[in-house]
C-alpha positions as CSV (number, residue, x, y, z in Angstrom):
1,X,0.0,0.0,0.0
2,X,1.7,3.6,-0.7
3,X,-0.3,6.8,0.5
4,X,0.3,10.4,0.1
5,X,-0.1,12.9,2.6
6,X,-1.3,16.4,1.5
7,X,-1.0,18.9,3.8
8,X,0.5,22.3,4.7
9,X,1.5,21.9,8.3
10,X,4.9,20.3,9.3
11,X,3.6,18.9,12.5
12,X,0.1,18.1,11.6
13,X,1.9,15.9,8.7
14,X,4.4,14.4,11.5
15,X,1.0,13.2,13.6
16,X,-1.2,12.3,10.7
17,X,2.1,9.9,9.2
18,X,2.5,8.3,12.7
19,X,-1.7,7.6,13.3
20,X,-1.6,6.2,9.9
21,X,1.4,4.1,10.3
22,X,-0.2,3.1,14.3
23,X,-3.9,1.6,12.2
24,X,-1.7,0.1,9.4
25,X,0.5,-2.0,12.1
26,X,-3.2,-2.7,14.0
27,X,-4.4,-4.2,10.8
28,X,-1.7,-6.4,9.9
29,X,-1.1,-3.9,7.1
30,X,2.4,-2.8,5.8
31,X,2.6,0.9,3.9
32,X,4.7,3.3,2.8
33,X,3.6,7.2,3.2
34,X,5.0,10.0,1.0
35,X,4.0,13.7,2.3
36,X,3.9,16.6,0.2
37,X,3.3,20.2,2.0
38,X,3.9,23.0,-1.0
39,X,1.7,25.3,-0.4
40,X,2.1,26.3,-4.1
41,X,1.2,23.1,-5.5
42,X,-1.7,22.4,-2.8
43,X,-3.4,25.9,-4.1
44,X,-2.9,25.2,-7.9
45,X,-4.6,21.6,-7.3
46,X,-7.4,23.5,-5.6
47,X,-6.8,21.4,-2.1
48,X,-6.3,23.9,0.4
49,X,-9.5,24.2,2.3
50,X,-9.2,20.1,2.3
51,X,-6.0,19.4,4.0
52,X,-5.0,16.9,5.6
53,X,-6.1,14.9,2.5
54,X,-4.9,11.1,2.3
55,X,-4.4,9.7,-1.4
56,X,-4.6,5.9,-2.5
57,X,-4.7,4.3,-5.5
58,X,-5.0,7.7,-7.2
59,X,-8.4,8.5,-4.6
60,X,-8.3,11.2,-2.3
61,X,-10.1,11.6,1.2
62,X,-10.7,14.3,3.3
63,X,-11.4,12.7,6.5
64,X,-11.6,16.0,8.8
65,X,-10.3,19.4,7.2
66,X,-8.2,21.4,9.2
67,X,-7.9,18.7,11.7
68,X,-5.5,15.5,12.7
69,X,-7.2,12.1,11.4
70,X,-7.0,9.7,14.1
71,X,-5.7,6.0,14.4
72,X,-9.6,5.0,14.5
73,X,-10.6,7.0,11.2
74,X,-7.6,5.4,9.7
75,X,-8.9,2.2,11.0
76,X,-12.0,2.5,9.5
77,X,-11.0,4.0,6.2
78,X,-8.5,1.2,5.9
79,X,-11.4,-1.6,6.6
80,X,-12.8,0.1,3.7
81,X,-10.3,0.4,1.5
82,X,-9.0,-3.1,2.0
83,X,-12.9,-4.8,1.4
84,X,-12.8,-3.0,-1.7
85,X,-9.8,-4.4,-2.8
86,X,-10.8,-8.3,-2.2
């Protein structure tokens, strides 16, 4: 599984990778996380008033704007994401 972490705050990014990485160990689930925080490139793709956005598989979810997705949502979104996939 690779994800990509959209966001524009350094330490929000720093939480969000470590939640992700806790509900990915919980599953059983190995990962890698790439994190891109230009603000730049966030505006021009129109993401701004989304962050923290998580990206697989070319999908992008906004599972709280403006606020640090916990290792639960990742659980859940993680349950999801893996049913869809069997």
């Amino acid at each position: 599984m690779h994800f990509t972490l959209y966001d524009s705050n350094a330490a929000r990014i720093v939480q969000i990778e470590k939640n992700l990485q806790l509900a990915l160990k919980a599953l059983g689930l190995k990962g890698t996380v790439l994190s891109i925080s230009e603000p730049p490139l966030l505006a021009r793709e129109q993401l701004l008033s989304r962050v923290p956005l998580v990206e697989y598989q070319q999908k992008r979810w906004s599972l709280s704007p403006g606020k640090t997705p916990s290792k639960q949502e990742f659980i859940k979104l993680l349950t999801i994401l893996t049913t869809q996939e069997m």
